[in-house]
N, C-alpha and C positions, 0 to 999 in steps of 0.2 A: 511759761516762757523759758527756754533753753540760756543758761547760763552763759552762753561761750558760740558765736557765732563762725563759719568756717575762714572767715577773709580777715581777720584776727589774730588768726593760732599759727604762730610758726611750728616746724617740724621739734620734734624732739632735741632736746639739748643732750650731748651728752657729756661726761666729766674729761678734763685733758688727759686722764693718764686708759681710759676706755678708748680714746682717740688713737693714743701711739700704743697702744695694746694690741688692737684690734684691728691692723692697716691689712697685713696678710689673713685673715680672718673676713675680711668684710670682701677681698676682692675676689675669694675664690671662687664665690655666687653670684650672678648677673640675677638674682631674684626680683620681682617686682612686688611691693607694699603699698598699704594706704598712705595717703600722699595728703589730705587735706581731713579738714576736722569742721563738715557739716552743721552740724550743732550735739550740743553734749546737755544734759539735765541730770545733775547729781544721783537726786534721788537722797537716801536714806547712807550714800556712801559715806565712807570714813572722810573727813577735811583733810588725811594722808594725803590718798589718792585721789584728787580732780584736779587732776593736771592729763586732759583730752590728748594732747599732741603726744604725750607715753608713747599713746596707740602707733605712731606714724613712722615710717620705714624700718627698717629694721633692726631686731635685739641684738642690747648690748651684749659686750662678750662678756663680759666682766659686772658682776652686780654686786651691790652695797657698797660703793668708792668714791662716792660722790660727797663729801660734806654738806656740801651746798643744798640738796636736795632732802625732802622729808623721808623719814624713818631711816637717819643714817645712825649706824651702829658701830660702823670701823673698822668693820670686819668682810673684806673683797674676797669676792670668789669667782671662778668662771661658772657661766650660766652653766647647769649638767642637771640631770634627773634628778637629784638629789638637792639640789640648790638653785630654786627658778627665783627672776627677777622679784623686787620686792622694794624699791626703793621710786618715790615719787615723780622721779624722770625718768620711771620704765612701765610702771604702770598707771592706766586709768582704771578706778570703781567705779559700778554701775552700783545703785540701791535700787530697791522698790519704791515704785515709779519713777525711777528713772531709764535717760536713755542715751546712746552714742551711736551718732552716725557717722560714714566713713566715706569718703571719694576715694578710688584708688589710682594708682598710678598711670593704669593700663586696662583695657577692658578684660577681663575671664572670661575667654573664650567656653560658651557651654557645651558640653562634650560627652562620651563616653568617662566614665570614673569622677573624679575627684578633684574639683577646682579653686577650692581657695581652704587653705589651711589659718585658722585659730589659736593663737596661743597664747597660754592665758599664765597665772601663777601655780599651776600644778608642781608639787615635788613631793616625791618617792619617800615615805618613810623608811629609817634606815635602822635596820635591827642588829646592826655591827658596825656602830659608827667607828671609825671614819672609813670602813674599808666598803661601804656601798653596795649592800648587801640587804633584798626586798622580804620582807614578813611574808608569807604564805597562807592564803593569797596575799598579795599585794596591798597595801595602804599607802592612801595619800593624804595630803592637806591641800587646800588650794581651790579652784576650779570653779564651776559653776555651772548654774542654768539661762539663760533665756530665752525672750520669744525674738526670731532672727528671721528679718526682711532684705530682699535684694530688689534694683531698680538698674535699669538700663540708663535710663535722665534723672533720676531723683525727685519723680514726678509721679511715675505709675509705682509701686511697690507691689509686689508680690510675695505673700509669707512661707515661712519653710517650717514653720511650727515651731517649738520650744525644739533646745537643743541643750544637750548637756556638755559639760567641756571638764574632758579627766585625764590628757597627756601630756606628759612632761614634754619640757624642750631639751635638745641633745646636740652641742656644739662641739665638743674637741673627742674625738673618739683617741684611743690608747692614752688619754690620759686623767690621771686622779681627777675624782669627783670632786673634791677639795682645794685644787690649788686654789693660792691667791693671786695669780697671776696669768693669762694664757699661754698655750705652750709654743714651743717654734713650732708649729704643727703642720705637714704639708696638704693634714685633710679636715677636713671640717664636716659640721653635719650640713645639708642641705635644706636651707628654709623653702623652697618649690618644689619638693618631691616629698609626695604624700608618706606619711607612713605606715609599714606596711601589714604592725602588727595592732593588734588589739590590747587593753592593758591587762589580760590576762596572761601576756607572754614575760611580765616579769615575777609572774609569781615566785617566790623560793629564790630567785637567782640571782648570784653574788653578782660585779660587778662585770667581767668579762661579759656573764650572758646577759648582761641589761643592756650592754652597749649593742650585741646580739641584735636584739629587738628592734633596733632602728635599721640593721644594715640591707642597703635592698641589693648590691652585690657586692664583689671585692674592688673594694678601699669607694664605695659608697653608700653614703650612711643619708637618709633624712633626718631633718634637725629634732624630727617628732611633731606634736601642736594634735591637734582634732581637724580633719579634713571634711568639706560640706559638697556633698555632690548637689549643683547646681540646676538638674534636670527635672524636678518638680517644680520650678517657677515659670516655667513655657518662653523662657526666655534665651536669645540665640547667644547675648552677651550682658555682663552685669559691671557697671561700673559704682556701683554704692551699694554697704551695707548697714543694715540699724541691726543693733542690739538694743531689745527693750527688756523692763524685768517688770510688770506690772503691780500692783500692790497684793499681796492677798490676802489680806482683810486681819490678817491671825495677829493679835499683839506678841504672840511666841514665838514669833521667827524672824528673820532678817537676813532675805535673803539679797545676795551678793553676788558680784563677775566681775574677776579685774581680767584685762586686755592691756597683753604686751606686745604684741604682734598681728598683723594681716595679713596671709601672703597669698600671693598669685603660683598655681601650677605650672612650671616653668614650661610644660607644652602647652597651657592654654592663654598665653599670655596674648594680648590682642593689639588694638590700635591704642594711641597714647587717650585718656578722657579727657575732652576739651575740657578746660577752666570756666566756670561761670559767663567770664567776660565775653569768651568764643561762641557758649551759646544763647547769648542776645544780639549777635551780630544778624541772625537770618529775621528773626522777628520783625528787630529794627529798619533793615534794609525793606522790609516787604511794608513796614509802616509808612515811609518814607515816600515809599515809588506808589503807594496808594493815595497817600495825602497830594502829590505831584498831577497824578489820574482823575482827583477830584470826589474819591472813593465816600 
């Protein structure tokens, strides 16, 4: 039985001072997010992380500021490649067997490329702290596997196989990976534009060229995340996703996925996804007028 049913879970909370942080920050991108929280099943996750709603609209700018919140440490930074979310009102664990599913805001239109972007707690280890600078090749902490389902109704699913998840997220480009605060910044990264590199383009590269890596032209940057091309499911549009992590059987392992993020590709963004309530209205009504018929 799923711990956390969707009509339950309000949206993520986030801390006041992420609130007036992040007011220019949050309005530069008209992005669209998961919106509701299906049902969720721990699993083997940390008791940190099962707080479901993490998952739901968009990441904070600002992470570890919250008291309130589990694994708080006192120490706020802007979310950057080198410092992904990590505090219990930005992320949900999945364990083995467990699972998280997601209603999104807006359908993902299915398309040519890359429709819905993942972001998880990937960050960049840094071999020149604090100036943001990647080991050759590249190391991270973070991220994860599972097995990842889309549905149109939340009814039919369709699988996209196990999926691995290893990129960082990328929010205030020209500025330190470390501040404690967000910057006056006129640009940000963009959570609905794919990214365009692979995590072999941070190998070696200090911080200028990590920021590099996200830019898809001038003075526009994807925020980063793992992007799912949607065109193995035969499906025209997708309004829910599961992430599962099934058990496998090894007492040696323990595996893991936290989710900070869902995003919609800002060209495939679709019609808004009716709410539960909207689609028992057609059943109901054809209940009705048969019961009237003598059905």
């Amino acid at each position: 039985m799923s711990l956390f049913s969707g009509a339950d879970i309000p949206v993520r909370r986030l801390g006041s001072a992420s609130v007036l942080l992040m007011v220019a920050a949050a309005t530069a991108h008209a992005t669209s997010y998961a919106s509701r929280v299906v049902s969720y099943t721990p699993g083997t996750a940390s008791t940190l992380w099962q707080n479901p709603s993490a998952a739901l609209g968009g990441a904070s700018a600002l992470t570890g500021e919250n008291p309130a919140a589990s694994n708080y440490f006192g120490f706020p930074n802007i979310l950057s490649p080198f410092s992904p979310a990590y505090q219990g009102d930005e992320i949900v664990q999945i364990g083995e067997g467990g699972q998280l599913t997601l209603q999104l805001s807006n359908f993902a239109l299915v398309g040519a490329g890359k429709e819905i972007g993942i972001f998880s707690n990937v960050g960049l280890i840094d071999a020149d702290y604090p100036n943001g600078a990647n080991t050759n090749p590249a190391t991270s902490f973070g991220g994860g596997s599972a097995q990842v389902s889309v549905s149109a109704d939340n009814i039919t699913w369709k699988p996209l196989g196990s999926q691995t998840f290893v990129m960082p997220a990328f929010q205030f480009p020209n500025a330190n990976p470390y501040l404690t605060v967000p910057p006056p910044s006129v640009f940000t990264g963009d959570f609905g534009k794919p990214m365009p590199n692979d995590f072999s383009c941070f190998d070696g590269h200090d911080w200028i060229k990590t920021q590099n890596c996200f830019q898809i032209s001038n003075n526009v940057w994807s925020a980063g995340g793992d992007w799912l091309d949607l065109g193995a499911s035969g499906l025209s549009q997708v309004g829910y996703i599961r992430f599962e992590i099934p058990s496998d059987g090894d007492p040696n392992t323990d595996l893991r996925l936290a989710i900070d993020t869902v995003a919609i590709n800002n060209a495939n963004v679709g019609s808004p996804v009716p709410e539960p309530t909207s689609l028992l209205v057609l059943p109901l009504l054809g209940l009705a007028l048969c019961r009237r018929r003598g059905c």
